[in-house]
C-alpha positions in Angstrom: 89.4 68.5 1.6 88.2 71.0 3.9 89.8 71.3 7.4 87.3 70.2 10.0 86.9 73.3 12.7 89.3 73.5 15.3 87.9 72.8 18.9 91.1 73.6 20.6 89.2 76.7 23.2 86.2 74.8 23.8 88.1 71.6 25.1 90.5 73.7 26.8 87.6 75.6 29.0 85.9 72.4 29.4 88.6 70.6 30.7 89.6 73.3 33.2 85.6 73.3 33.9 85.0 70.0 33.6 87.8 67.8 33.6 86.7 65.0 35.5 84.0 64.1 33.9 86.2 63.5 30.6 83.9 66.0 28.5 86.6 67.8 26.8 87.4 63.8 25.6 83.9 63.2 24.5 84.3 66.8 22.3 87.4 65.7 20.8 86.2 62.2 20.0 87.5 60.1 22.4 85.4 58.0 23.7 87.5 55.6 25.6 89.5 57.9 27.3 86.8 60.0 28.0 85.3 57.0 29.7 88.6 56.2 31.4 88.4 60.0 32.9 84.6 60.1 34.0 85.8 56.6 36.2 88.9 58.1 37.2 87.1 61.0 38.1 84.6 59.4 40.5 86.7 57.1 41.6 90.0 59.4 43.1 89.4 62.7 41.9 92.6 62.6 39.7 90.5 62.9 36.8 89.9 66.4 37.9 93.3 66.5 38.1 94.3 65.4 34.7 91.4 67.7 33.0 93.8 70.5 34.7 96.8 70.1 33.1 95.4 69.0 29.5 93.5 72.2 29.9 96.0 73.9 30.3 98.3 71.9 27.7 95.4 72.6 24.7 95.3 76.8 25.6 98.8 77.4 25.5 99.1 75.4 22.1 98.9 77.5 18.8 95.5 76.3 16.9 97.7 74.4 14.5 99.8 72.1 17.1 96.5 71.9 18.2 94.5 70.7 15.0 97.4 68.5 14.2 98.2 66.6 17.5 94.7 66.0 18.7 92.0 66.3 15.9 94.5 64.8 13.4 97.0 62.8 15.0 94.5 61.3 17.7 96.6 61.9 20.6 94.4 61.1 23.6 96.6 61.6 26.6 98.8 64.7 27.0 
């Protein structure tokens, strides 16, 4: 099998971009949580918030952690 392409910088950016709307969740295939986000978003601004630091947490990851934990594994939060 071929390993799918790794979208750890574009849902980094987004997330620091655009974090509370959940579109770095959407990207990664999570469609619940990326719902969960867009509410939390509208709703208190801690979506915002939380896009921030999972930014953060998916740049400073090496591409592999990356793949693994979140396009493999299916980790949606943190």
């Amino acid at each position: 099998m071929e390993k799918q392409e790794n979208k750890k910088v574009l849902a980094g950016v987004l997330a620091i971009l655009l974090g509370g709307l959940g579109v770095h969740k959407f990207i990664l295939g999570y469609t619940k949580e990326g719902i969960i986000q867009l509410i939390l978003g509208f709703a208190c601004g801690i979506g915002a918030v939380i896009g921030l630091i999972e930014g953060i947490i998916y740049l400073t990851k090496s591409d592999e952690d990356f793949y693994n934990t979140y396009q493999v594994g299916k980790k949606g939060w943190f």
